[in-house]
Structure formats: C-alpha cells, structure tokens
PATIKE-359929 format. One record per residue: z negated, y, x of N, C-alpha, C, O in turn; residue number from 1; residue in three letters. Coordinates in nm, 4 decimals. Layout:
BEGIN
SITE  Z  Y  X  Z  Y  X  Z  Y  X  Z  Y  X  NUM  ALA $
...
This chain:
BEGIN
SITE  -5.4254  9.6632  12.4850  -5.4004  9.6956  12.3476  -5.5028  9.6289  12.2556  -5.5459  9.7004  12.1651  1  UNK $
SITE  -5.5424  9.5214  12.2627  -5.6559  9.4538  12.2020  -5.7486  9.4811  12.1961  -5.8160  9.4351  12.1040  2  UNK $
SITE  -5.8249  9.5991  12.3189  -5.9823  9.6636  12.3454  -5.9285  9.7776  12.2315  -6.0033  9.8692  12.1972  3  UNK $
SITE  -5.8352  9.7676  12.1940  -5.8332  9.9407  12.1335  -5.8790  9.9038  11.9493  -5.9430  9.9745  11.8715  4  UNK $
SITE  -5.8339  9.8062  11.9335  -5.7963  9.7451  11.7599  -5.9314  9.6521  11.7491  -5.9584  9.6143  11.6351  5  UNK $
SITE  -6.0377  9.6024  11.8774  -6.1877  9.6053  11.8241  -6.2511  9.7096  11.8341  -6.3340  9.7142  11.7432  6  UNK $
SITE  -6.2564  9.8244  11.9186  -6.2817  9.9456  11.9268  -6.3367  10.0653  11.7737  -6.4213  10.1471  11.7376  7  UNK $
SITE  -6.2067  9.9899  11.7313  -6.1339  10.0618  11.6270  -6.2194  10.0388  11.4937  -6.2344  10.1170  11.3999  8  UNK $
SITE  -6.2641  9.9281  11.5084  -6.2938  9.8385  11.3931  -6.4631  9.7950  11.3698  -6.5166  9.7378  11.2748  9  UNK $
SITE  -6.5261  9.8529  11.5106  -6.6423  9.8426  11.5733  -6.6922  9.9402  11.5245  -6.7980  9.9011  11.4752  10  UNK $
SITE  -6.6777  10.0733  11.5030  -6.7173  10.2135  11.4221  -6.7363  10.1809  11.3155  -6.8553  10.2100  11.3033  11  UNK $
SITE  -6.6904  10.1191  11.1783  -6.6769  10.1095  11.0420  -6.7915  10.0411  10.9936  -6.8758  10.0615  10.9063  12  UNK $
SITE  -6.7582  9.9183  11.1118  -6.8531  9.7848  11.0714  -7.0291  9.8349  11.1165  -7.1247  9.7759  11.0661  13  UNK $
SITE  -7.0464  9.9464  11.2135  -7.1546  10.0045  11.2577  -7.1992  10.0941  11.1198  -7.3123  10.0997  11.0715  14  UNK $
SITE  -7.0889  10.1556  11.0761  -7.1662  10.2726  10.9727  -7.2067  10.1731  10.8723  -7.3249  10.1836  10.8395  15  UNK $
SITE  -7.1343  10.0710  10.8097  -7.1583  9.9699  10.6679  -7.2992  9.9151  10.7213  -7.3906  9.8859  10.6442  16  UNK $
SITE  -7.3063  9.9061  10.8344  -7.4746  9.8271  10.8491  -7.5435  9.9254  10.8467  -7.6382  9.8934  10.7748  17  UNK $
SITE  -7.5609  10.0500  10.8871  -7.6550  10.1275  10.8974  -7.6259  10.1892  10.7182  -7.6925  10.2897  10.6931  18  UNK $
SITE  -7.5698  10.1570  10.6447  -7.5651  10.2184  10.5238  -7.6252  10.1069  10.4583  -7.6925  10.1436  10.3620  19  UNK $
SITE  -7.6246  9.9853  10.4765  -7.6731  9.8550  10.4170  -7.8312  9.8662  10.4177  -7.9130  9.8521  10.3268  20  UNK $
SITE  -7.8414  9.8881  10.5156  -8.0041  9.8965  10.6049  -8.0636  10.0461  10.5391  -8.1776  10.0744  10.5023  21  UNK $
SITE  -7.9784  10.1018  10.5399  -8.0326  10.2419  10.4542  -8.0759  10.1877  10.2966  -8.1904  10.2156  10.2611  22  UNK $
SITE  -8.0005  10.1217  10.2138  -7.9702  10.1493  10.0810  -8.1334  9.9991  10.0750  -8.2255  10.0005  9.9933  23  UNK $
SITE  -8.1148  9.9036  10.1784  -8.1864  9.8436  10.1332  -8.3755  9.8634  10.1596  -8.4590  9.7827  10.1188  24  UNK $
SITE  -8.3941  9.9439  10.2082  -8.5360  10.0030  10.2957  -8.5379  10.0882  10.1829  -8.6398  10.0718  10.1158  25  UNK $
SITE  -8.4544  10.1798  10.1358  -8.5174  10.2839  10.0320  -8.5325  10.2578  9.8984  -8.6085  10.3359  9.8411  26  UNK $
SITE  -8.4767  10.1607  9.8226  -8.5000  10.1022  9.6823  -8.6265  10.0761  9.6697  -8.6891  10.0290  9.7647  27  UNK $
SITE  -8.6772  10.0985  9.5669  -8.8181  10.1154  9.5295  -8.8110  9.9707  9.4518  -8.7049  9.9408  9.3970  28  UNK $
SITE  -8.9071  9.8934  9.4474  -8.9331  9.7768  9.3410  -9.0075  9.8377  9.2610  -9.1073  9.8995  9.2980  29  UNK $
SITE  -8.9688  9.8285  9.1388  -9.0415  9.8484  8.9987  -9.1617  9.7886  9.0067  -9.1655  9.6717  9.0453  30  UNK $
SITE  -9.3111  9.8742  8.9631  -9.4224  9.8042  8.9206  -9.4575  9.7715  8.7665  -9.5148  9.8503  8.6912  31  UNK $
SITE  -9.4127  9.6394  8.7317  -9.3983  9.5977  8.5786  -9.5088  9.4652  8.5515  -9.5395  9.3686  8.6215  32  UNK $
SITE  -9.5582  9.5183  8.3936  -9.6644  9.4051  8.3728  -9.8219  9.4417  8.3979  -9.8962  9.5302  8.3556  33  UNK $
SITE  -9.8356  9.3395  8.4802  -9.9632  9.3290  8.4800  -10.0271  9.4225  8.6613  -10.1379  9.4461  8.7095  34  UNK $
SITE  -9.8873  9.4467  8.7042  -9.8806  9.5483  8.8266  -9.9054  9.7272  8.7950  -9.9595  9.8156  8.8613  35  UNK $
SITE  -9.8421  9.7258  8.6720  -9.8778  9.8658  8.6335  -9.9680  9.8762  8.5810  -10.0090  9.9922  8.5834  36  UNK $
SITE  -10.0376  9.7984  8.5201  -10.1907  9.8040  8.4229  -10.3124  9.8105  8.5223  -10.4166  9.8749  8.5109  37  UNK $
SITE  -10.2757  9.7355  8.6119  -10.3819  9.8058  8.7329  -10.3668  9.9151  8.8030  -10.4611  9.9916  8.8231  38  UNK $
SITE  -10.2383  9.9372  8.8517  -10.2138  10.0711  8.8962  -10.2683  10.1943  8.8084  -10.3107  10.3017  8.8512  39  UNK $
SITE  -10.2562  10.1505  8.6711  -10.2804  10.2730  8.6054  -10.4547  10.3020  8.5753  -10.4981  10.4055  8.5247  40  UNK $
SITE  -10.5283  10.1989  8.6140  -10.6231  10.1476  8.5998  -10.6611  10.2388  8.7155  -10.7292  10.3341  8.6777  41  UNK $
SITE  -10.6416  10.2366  8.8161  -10.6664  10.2788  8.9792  -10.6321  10.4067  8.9964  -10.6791  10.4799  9.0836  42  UNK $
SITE  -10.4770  10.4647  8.8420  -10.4715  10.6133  8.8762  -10.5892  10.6949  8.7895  -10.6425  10.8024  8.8173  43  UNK $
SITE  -10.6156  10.5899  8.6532  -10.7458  10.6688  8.5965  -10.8886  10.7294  8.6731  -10.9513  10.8293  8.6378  44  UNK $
SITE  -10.9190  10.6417  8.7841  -11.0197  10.6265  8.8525  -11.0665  10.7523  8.9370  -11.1547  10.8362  8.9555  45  UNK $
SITE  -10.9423  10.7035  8.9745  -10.8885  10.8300  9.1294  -10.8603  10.9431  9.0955  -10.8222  11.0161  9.1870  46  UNK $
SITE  -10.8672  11.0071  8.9454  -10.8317  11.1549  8.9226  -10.9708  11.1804  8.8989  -11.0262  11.2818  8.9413  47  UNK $
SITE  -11.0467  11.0641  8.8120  -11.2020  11.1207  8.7480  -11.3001  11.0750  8.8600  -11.3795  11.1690  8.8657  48  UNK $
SITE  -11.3224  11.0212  8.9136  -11.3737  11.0107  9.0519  -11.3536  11.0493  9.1950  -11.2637  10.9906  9.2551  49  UNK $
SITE  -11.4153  11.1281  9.2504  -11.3541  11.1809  9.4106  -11.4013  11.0359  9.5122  -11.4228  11.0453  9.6330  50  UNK $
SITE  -11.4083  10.9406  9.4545  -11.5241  10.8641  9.5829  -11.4827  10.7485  9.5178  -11.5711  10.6690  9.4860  51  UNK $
SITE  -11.3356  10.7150  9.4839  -11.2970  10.6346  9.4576  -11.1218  10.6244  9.5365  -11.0424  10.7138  9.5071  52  UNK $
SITE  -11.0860  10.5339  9.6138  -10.9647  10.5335  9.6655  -10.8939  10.4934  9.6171  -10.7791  10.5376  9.6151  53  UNK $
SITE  -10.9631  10.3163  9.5130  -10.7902  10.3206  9.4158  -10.8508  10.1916  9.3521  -10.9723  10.1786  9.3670  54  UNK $
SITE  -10.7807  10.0892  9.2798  -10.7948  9.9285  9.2513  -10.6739  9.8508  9.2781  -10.5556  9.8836  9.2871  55  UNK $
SITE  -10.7485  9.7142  9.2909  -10.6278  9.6256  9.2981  -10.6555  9.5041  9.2930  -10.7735  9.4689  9.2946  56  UNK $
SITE  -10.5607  9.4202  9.2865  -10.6294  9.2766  9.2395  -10.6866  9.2137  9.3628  -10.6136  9.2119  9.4619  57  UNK $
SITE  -10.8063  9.1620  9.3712  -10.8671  9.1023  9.4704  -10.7671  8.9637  9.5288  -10.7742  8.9134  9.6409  58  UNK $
SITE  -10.6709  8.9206  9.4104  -10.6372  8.8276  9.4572  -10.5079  8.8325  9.4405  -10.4788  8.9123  9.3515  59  UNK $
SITE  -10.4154  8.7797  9.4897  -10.2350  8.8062  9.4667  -10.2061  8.6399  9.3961  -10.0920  8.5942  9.3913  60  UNK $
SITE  -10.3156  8.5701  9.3498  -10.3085  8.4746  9.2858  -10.2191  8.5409  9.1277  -10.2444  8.6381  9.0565  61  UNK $
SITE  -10.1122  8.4375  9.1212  -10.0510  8.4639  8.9559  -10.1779  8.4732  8.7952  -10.2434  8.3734  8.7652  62  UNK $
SITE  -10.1872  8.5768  8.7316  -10.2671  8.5329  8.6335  -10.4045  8.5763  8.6848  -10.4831  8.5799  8.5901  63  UNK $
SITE  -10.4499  8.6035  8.7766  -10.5387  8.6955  8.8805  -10.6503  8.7616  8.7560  -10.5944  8.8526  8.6948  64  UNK $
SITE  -10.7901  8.7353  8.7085  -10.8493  8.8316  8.6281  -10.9881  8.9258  8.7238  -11.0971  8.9648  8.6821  65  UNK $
SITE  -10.9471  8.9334  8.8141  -11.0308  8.9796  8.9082  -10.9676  9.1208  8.9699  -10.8610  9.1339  9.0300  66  UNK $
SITE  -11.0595  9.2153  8.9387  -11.0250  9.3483  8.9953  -11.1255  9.3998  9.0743  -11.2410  9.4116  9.0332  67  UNK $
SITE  -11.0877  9.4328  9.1907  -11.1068  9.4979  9.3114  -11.1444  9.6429  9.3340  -11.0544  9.6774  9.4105  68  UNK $
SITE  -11.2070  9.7305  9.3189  -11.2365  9.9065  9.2742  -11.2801  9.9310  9.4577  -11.3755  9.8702  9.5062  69  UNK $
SITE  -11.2264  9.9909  9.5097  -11.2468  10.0412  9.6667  -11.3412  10.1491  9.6572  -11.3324  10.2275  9.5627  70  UNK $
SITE  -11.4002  10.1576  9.7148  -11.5132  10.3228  9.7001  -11.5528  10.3556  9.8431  -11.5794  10.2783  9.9351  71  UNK $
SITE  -11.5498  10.5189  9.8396  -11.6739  10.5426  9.9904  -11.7784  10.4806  9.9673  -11.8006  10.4097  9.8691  72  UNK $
SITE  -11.8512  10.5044  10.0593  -12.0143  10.5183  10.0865  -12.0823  10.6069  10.0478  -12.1777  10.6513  10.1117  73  UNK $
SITE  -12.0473  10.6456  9.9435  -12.1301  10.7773  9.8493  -12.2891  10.7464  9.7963  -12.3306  10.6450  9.7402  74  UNK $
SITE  -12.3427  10.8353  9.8235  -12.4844  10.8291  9.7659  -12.5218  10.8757  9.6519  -12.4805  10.9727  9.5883  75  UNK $
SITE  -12.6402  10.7658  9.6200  -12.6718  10.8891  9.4609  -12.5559  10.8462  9.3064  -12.5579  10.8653  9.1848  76  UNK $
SITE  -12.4777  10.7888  9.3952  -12.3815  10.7172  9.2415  -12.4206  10.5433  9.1721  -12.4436  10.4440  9.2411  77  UNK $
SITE  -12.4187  10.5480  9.0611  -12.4696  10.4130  8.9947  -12.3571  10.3627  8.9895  -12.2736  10.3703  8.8993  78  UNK $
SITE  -12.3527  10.3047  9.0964  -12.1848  10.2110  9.0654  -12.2559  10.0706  8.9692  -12.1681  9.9846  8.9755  79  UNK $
SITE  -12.3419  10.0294  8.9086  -12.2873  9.9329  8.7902  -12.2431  10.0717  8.6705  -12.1691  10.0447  8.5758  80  UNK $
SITE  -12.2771  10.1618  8.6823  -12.1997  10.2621  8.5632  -12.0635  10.2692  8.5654  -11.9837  10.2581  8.4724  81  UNK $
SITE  -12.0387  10.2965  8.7256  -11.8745  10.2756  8.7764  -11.8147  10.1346  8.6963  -11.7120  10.1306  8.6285  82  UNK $
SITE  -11.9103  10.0192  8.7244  -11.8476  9.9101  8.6667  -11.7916  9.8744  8.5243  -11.7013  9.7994  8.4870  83  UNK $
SITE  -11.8754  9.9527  8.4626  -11.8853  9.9817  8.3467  -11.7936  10.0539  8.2656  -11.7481  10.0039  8.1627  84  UNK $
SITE  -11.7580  10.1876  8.3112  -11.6259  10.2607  8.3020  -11.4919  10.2077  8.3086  -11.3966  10.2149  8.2310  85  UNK $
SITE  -11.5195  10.1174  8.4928  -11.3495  10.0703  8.4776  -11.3335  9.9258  8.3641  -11.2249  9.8983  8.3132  86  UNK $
SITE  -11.4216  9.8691  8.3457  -11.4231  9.7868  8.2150  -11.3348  9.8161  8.1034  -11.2531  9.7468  8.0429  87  UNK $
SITE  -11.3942  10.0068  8.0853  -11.3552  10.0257  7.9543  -11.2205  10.0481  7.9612  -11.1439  10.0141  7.8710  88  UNK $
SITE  -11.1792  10.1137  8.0817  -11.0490  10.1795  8.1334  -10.9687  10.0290  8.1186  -10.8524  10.0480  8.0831  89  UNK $
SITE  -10.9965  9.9063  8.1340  -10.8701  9.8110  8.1823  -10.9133  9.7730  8.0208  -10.8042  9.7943  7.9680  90  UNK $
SITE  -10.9687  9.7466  7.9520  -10.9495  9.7140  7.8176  -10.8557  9.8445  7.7596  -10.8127  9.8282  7.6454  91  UNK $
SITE  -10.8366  9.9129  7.7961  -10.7181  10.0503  7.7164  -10.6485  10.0090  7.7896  -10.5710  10.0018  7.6943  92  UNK $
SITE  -10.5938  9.9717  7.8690  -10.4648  9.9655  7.9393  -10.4554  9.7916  7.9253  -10.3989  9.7323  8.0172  93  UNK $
SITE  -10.5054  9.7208  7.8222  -10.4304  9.5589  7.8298  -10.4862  9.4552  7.9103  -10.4360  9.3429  7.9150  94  UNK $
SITE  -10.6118  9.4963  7.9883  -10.6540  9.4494  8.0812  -10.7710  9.4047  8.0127  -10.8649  9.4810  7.9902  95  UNK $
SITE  -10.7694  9.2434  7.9668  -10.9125  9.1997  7.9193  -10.9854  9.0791  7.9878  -10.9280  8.9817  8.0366  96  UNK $
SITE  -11.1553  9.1057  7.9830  -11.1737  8.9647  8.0425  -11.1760  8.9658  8.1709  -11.1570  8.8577  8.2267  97  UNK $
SITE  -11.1988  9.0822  8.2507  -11.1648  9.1176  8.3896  -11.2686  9.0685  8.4311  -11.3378  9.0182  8.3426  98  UNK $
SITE  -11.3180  9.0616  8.5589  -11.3543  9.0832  8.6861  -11.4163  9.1427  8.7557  -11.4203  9.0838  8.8637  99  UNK $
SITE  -11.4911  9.2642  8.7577  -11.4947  9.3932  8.8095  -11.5798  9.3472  8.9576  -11.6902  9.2947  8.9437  100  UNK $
SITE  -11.5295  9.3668  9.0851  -11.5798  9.4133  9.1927  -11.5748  9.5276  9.2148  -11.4678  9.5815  9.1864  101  UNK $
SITE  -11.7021  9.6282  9.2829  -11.6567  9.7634  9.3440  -11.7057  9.7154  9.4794  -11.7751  9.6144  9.4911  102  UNK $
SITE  -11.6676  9.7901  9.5802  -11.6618  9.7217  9.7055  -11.6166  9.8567  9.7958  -11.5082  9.9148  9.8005  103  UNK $
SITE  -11.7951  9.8936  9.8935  -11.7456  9.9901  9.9884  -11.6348  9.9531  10.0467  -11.6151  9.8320  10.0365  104  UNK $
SITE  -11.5261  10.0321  10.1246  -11.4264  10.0175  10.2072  -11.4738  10.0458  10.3079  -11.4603  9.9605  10.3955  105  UNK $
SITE  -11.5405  10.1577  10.3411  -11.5819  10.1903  10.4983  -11.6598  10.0931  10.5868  -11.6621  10.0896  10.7098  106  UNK $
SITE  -11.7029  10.0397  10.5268  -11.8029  9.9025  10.6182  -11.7183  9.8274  10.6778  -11.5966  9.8455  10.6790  107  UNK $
SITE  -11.7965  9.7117  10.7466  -11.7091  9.6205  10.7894  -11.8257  9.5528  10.8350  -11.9145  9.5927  10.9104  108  UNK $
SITE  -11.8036  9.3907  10.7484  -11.7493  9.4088  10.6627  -11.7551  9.4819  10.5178  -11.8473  9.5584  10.4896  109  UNK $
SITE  -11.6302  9.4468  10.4122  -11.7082  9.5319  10.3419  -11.7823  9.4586  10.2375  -11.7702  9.3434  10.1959  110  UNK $
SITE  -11.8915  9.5901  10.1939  -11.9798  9.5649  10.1253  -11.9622  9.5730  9.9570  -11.9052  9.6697  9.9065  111  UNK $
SITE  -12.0174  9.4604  9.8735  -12.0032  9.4589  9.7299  -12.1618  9.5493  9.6525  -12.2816  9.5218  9.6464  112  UNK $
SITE  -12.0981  9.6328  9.6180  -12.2257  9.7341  9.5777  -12.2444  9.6845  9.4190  -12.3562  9.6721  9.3690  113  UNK $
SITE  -12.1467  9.6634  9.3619  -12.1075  9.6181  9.1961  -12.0243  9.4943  9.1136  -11.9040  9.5134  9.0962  114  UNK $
SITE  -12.0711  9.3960  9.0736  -12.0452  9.3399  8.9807  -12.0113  9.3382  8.8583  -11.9980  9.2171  8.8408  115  UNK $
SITE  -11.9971  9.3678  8.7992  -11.9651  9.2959  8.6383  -11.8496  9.1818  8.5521  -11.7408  9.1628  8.6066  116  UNK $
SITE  -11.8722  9.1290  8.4535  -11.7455  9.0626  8.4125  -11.7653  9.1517  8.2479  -11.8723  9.1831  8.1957  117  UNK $
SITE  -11.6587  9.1702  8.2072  -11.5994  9.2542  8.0978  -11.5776  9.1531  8.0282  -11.5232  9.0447  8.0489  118  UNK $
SITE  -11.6574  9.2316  7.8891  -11.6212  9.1192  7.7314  -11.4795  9.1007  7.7120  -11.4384  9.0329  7.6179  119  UNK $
C-alpha cells in the first residue's frame, strides 16, 4: 500500500519540475541601460552594413567605455570610416567617450583593422 501513495505523488512532483525548468530556461532577461545602447548601436550597424556582424563591449568590466565592432574580411572598405560612423552612431544613442575597436572575426587570431577614441 505504501509503493502506491509514492507512486502517486511521484507524477505531480515530475510535472512541477519539468514546468519549473520550463518557465525558468525561457524567460528572457531584459537588456537595460547601457546593454541596450550597444545593442542598438550593433543593430544600427548590421542593417547599414552587410560586413558587419554586430558590437559589443570588449570588456564585461562595469562602466566598460570600450566598444568592440566584429567585421568580415571584406576588401576595399575604409574601416577608420567604419570607425568613424559607429562614433557617431553611439553618441545618438548615449554612448560618449567610447572606445572604438573594429576587429576581423574570421582570423585567428583576430585581427584589429581600426582604432579610434570618440570626442
């Protein structure tokens, strides 16, 4: 009689974990601050550039003024112009005083094609 009343009780406690484990894997964390100003920074990029994969902060240091710009190996493009652009792009979006690396991705390692630091 006792195998029957853990049995019993063994089903419920199986679905609440797999619903726990569900609810907690799919919640999205909000990107707020100084997380969305680069993101949005990285979605400007990536619509007006094909040869751009995205930005992000080079460093996960708090207070971080260093931005990261990923690029192919494209030829024929003036990435200090690139540098130049996302400058202007993170000063409209709140972003001052930056950083600017552009930095092939395909290499390895990778390679810094662009510098600048933004007024």
């Amino acid at each position: 009689m006792k195998k029957n009343k853990h049995s019993i009780l063994l089903l419920p406690i199986i679905v609440l974990l797999y619903a726990a484990l569900y609810i907690a894997t799919s919640y999205d964390v909000p990107c707020e601050g100084d997380c969305e100003k680069v993101s949005k920074v990285g979605e400007v990029l990536r619509n007006s550039k094909s040869y751009v994969y995205g930005a992000n902060r080079c460093t996960y240091l708090q207070g971080s003024d260093t931005l990261c710009i990923y690029v192919q190996d494209t030829t024929g493009i003036d990435w200090n112009h690139l540098a130049d652009t996302t400058c202007l792009i993170a000063q409209e979006n709140g972003l001052l005083q930056q950083k600017i690396f552009v930095i092939k991705n395909s290499t390895f390692p990778n390679d810094t094609v662009a510098r600048k630091i933004c007024p």
